[in-house]
C-alpha atoms as one frame of an Amber mdcrd trajectory, in Angstrom:
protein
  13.961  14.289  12.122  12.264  10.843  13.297  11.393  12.843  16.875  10.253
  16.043  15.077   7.635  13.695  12.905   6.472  11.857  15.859   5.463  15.102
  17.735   4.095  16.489  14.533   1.709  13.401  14.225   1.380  12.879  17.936
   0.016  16.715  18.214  -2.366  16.378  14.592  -3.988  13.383  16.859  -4.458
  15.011  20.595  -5.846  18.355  18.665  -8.222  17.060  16.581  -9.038  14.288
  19.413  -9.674  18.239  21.667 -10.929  20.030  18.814 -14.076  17.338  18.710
 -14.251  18.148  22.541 -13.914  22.085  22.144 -16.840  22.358  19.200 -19.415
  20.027  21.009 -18.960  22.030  24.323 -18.857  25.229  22.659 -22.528  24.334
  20.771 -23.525  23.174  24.265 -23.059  26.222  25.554 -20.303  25.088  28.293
 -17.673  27.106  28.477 -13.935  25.989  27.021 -11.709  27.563  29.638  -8.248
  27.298  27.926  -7.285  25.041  24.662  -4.136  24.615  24.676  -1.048  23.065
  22.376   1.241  21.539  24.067   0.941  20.191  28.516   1.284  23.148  30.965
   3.426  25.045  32.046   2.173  27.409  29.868   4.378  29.684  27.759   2.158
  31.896  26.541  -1.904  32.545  26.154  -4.396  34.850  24.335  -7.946  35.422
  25.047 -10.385  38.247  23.387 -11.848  41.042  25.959 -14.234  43.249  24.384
 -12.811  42.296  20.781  -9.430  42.775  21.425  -6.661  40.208  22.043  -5.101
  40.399  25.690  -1.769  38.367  26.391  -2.424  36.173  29.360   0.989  35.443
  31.120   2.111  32.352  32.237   0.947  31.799  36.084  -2.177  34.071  35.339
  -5.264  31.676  36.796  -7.755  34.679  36.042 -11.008  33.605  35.053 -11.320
  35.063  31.683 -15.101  35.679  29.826 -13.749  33.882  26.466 -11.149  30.755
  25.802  -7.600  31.451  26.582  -5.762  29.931  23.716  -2.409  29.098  25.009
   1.522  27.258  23.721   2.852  25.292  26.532   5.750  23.857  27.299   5.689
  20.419  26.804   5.204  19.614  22.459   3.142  16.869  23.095  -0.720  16.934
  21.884  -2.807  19.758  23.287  -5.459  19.733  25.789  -8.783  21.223  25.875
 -10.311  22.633  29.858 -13.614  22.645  29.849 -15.797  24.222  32.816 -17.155
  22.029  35.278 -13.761  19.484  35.085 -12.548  21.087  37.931 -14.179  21.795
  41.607 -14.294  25.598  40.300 -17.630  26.621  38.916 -19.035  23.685  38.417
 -22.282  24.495  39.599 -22.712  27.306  37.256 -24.544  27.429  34.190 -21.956
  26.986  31.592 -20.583  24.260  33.655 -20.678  20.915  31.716 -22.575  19.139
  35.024 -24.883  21.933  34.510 -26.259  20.501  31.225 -28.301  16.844  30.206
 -26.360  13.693  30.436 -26.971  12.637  26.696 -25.295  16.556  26.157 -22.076
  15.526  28.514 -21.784  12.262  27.165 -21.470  13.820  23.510 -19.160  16.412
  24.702 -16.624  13.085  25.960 -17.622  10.852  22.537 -16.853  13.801  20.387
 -12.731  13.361  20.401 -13.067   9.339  20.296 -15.182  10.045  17.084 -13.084
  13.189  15.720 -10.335  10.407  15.951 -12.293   7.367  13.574 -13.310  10.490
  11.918  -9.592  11.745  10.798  -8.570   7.873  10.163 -11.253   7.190   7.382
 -10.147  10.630   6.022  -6.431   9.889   5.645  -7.256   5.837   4.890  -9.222
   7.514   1.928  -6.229   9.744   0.628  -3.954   6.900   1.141  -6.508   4.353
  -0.778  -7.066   7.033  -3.805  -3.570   7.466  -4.331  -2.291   4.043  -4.100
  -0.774   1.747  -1.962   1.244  -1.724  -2.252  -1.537  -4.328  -1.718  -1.215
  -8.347  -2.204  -3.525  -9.001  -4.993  -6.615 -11.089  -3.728 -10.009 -10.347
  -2.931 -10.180  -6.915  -4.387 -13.246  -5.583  -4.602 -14.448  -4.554  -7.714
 -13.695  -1.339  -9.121 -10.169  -1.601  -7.956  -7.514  -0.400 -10.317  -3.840
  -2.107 -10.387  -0.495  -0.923 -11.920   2.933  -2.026 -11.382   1.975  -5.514
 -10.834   5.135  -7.461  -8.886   5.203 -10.308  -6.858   6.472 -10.497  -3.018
   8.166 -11.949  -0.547   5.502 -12.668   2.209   7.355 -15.037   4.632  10.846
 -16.622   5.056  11.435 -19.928   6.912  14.541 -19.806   8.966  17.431 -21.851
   8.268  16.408 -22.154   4.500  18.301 -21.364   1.657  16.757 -18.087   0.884
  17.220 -16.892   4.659  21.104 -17.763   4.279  21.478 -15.967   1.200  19.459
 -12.755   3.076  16.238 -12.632   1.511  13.788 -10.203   3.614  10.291 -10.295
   3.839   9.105  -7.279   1.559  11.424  -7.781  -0.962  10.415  -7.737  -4.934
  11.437 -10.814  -6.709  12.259  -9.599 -10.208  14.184 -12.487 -11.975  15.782
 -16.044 -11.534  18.571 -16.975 -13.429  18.540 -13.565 -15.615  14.949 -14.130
 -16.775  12.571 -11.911 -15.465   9.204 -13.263 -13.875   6.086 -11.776 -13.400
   4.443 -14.087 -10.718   4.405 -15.852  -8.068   3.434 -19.208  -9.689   5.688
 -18.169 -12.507   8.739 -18.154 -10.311   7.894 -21.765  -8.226   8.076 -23.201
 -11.337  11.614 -21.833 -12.241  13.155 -22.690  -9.033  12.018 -26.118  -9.132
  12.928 -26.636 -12.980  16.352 -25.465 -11.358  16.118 -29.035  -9.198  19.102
 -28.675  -6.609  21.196 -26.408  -8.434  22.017 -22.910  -7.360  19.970 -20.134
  -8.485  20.811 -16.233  -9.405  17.961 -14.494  -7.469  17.622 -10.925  -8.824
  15.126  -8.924  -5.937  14.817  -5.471  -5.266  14.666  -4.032  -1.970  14.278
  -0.158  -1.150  14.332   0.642  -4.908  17.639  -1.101  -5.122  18.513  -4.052
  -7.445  20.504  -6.997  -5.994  21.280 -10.525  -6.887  21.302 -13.624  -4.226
  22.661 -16.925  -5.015  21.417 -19.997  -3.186  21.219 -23.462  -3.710  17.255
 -24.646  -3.138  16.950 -28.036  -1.157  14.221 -30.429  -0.778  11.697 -29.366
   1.776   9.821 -32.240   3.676   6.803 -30.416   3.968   6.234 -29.841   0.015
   8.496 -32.601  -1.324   9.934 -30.750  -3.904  13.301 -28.222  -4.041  12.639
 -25.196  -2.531  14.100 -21.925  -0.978  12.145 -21.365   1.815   9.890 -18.952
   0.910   5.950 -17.547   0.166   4.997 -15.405  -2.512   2.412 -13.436  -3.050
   1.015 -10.911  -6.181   0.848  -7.994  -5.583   0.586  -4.320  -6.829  -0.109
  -0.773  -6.669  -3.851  -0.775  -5.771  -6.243   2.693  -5.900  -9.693   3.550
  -6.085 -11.921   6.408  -7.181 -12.867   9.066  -4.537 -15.728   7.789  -3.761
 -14.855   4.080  -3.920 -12.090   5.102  -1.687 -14.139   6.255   1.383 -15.959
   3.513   1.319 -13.181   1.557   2.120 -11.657   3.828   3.784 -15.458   3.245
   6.234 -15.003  -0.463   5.791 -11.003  -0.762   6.655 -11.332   1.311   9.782
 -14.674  -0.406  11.251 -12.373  -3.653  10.442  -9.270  -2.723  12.166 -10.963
  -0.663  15.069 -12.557  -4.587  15.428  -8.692  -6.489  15.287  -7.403  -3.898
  17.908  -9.616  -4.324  19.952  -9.340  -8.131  20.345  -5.834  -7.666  20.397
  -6.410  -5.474  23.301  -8.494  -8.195  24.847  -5.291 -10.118  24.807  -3.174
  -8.021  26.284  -5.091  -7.734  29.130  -5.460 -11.115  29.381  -2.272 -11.825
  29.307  -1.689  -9.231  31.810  -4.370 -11.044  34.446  -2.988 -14.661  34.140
   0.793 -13.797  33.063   1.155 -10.633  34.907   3.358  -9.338  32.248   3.171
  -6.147  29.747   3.256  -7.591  26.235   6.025  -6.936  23.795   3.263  -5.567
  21.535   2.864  -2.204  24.156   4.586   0.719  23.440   5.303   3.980  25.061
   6.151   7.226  23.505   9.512   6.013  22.259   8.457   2.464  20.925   5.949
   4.461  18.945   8.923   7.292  17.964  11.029   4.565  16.794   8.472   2.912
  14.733   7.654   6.509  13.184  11.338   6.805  11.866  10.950   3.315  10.198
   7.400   3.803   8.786   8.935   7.555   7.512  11.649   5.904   5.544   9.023
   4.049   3.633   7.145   7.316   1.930   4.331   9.514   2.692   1.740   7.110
   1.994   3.208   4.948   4.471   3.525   7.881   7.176  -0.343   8.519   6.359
  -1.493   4.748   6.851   0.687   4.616  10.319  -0.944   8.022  11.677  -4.537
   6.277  10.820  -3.670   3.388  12.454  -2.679   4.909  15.770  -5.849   7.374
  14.976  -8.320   4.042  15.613  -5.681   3.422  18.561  -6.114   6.378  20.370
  -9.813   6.201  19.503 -10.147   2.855  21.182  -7.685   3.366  24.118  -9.541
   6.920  25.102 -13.158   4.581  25.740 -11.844   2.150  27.867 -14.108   2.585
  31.092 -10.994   3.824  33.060 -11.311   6.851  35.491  -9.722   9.927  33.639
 -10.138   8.359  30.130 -13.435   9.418  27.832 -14.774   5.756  28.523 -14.689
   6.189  32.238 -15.955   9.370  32.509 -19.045   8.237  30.571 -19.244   5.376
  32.742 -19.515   8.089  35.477 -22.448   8.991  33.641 -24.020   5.842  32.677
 -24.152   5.243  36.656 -25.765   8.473  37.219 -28.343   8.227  34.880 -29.068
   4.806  36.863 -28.912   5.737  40.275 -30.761   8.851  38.811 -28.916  11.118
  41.780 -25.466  12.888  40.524 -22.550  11.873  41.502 -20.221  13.231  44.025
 -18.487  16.079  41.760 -15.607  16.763  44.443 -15.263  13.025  44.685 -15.519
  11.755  40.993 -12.716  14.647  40.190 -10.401  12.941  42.752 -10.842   9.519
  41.056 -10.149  10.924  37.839  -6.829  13.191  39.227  -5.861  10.347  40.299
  -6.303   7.430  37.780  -4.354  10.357  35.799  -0.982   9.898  37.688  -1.451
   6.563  37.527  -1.764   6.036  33.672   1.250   8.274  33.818   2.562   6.121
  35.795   2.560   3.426  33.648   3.464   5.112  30.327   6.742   5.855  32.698
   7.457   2.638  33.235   6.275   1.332  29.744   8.893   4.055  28.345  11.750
   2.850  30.656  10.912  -0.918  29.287  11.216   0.452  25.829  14.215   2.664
  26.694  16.218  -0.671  28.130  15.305  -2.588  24.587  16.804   0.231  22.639
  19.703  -0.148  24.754  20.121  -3.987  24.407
């Protein structure tokens, strides 16, 4: 189940990520050679001749009038081949060389937007419906239910890490008495002074009781057991209320990931090391089962998130990505002379097997910490 989600959200991003490139071309006037589901070999393909559908077969390379709309092999994503991208026609007309640069660099934008595009939409449906939120500075308008209080953080070695208190979980009593913050329940445990507390938390819509003694902690001077709280509750917004932070959270995190990106690659200059924080195709399918387990909403937030990911990965100025192939452009319209078609196709077929390359080896690192 876990691998059937991942390729169901994997494929919802590459397609809408092509269908931006498809629609873009298509008002362009360049011609969309094949869109595709799925990486070749192809399976099976249709294209209209004369207003009738024709079956294209598998190792038929025909140039066709119309798109060939084909299944392929491999379930992951889709791809979009648009005229000009190869050395074949692209001198003609409905070649994408053929047309301006501010046209061409549209046509490459469109999937990085179609991607920000699809994460404000599901952050919206996801922010109107309601999601777990700590409770400080909402905006206004915001509208709370099931008010609880959580378990942010849990110090190791403390009493509350012993007993197997997990950050997430609800604290819903002490000592049989049920509490409705997190101030509320600081002051029970230290009224409790060194004595052991019942701890009644739920956890995956599951009641349990912990019992641990709290003990002084140095940095606070009081008993403790070793955790922070937060309040927190079901937060939603109105419709409109929600897009606009839908607009606001995704401008925010398409910021964080990208100086977390910075990082990386720092780290990978001076350290010379691929951070824990990369993952490949099965770090990501892993993660997927986990975030599925936690509800739909969930599921929708985590297919957002890697929305703004893909987004921000596909405009790095690398040869083969959107960014680099508008950095292709970007040098054209300086040198005001076009580039070396036969040549920039080369650096782009081959910055291709390289970032394949490295997803390989990313998804042998993540393979061997599975294993371990």
């Amino acid at each position: 189940m876990t691998i059937l989600i991942f390729l169901v959200i994997l494929s919802v991003l590459v397609l809408v990520h092509e269908i931006g490139h498809f629609f873009t071309a298509r008002m362009f006037g360049v011609k969309a050679q094949e869109f595709g589901y799925g990486f070749p070999p192809r399976v099976m393909g249709w294209t209209r001749i004369s207003g009738a559908w024709k079956r294209v077969p598998p190792k038929d390379d025909a140039e066709y009038p119309n798109t060939i709309w084909s299944i392929n092999w491999l379930p992951f994503g889709g791809f979009v081949r648009i005229k000009g991208e190869q050395p074949d026609g692209v001198n003609d007309a409905d070649s994408i060389h053929a047309k301006p640069i501010w046209q061409r660099v549209v046509i490459l934008a469109a999937g990085v937007t179609m991607n920000w595009l699809l994460a404000i939409a599901l952050f919206m449906i996801v922010f109107a419906s309601g999601t777990l939120t700590l409770l400080q500075d909402l905006p206004s308008g915001a509208h709370v239910t099931d008010r609880q209080t959580l378990v942010t953080e849990v110090l190791p070695s403390s009493p509350a890490s012993e007993a197997g208190v997990k950050t997430g979980d609800a604290l819903i009593a002490v000592n049989g008495k049920v509490v409705t913050s997190a101030d509320a329940i600081r002051a029970a445990i230290i009224a409790a002074g060194t004595t052991e507390v019942d701890l009644t938390i739920r956890r995956d819509h599951t009641e349990r009781d912990l019992h641990m003694t709290p003990r002084i902690i140095d940095t606070i001077h009081h008993p403790a057991i070793g955790v922070a709280l937060g309040n927190a509750g079901i937060v939603s917004f109105s419709i409109p209320q929600a897009f606009i932070e839908a607009v606001r959270y995704t401008a925010t995190l398409t910021v964080e990931i990208v100086q977390a990106l910075g990082g990386i690659l720092r780290d990978l200059v001076v350290t010379h090391n691929v951070s824990n924080d990369v993952s490949g195709p099965v770090g990501i399918a892993v993660l997927t089962g986990r975030v599925a387990r936690q509800g739909w909403m969930a599921l929708l937030y985590f297919s957002a998130y890697l929305s703004v990911n893909l987004a921000i990965i596909n405009l790095l100025p690398i040869p083969a990505l959107d960014g680099g192939r508008i950095f292709f452009l970007i040098i054209e319209k300086v040198r005001r002379k076009p580039m070396n078609r036969t040549l920039e196709i080369k650096i782009n077929n081959i910055a291709f097997l390289i970032l394949i390359l490295l997803i390989l080896l990313v998804t042998v690192r993540d393979v061997m910490h599975l294993i371990r």
